[in-house]
VEXDO-679860 format. One line per 4 residues: number of its first residue (from 1); their letters; for each residue x, y, z of N, C-alpha, C. Coordinates in steps of 0.001 Angstrom, whole numbers. Each point is the difference from the previous one (the first is absolute). Layout:
<rs>
NUM	A	X:Y:Z:X:Y:Z:X:Y:Z ~ ...
</rs>
This chain:
<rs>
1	XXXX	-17977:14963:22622:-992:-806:-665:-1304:777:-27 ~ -303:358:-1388:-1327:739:377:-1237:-447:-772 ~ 62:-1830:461:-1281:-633:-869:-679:25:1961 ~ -1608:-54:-682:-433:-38:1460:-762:-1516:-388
5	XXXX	479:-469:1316:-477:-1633:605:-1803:-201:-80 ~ -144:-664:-908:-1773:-356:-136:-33:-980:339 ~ 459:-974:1005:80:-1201:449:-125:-1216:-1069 ~ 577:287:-828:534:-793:-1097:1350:-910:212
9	XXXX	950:-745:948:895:-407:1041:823:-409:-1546 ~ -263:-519:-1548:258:-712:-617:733:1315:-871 ~ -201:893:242:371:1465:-1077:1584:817:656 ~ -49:-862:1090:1261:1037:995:1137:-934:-451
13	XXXX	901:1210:-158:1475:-660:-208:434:-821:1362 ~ 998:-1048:-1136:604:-1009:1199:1507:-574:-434 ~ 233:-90:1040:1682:-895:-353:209:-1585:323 ~ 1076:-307:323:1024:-954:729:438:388:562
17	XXXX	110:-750:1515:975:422:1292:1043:-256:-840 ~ 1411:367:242:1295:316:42:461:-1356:294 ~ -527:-852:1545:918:-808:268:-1094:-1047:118 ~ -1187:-537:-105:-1076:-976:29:-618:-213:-1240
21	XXXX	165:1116:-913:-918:-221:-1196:-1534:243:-54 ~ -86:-213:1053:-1514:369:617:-762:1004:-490 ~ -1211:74:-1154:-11:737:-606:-1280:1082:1357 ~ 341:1560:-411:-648:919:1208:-756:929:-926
25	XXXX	-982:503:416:-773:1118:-427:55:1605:812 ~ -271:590:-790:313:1671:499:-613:-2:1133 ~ 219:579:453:-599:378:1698:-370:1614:396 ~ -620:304:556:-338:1569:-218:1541:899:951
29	XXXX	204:-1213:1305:813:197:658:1647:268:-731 ~ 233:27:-1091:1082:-435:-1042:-224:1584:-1198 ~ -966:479:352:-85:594:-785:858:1054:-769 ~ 917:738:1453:846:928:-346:1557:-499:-776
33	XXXX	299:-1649:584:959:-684:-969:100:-1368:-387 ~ -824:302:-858:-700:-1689:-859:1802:-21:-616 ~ 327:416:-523:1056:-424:-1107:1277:-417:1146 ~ 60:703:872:820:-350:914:-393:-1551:1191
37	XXXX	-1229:-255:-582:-552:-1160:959:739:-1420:-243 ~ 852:-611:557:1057:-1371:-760:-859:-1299:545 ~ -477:175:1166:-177:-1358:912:-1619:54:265 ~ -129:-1467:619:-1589:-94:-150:-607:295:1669
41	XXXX	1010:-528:908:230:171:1342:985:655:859 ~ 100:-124:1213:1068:453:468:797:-1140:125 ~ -194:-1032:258:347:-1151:82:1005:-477:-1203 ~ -480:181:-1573:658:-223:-804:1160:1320:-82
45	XXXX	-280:878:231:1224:1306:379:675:-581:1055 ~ 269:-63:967:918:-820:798:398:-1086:-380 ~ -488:-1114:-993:682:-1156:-824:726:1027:-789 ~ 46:794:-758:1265:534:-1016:1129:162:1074
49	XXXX	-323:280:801:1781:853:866:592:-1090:270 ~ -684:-1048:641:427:-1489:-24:395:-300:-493 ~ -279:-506:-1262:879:-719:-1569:1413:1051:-584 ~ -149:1384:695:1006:620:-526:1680:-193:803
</rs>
């Protein structure tokens, strides 16, 4: 990602958790795999293995 953050919170890409719907915003911490990011928590990642 090589837009730089002007504290604009409304300009950053965002998804849906995977298993809550819960909609999440980019995180700087996420940075190296946004596309690979499914869940909003760890919490909702441990609900998928559950239901499976």
């Amino acid at each position: 990602m090589a837009r730089i953050f002007k504290g604009n919170k409304a300009a950053l890409p965002s998804k849906r958790c995977a298993a809550c719907g819960h909609p999440m915003s980019w995180r700087k911490k996420w940075r190296n795999n946004w596309d690979a990011v499914q869940y909003c928590s760890e919490r909702c990642r441990r609900q998928k293995d559950m239901a499976q």
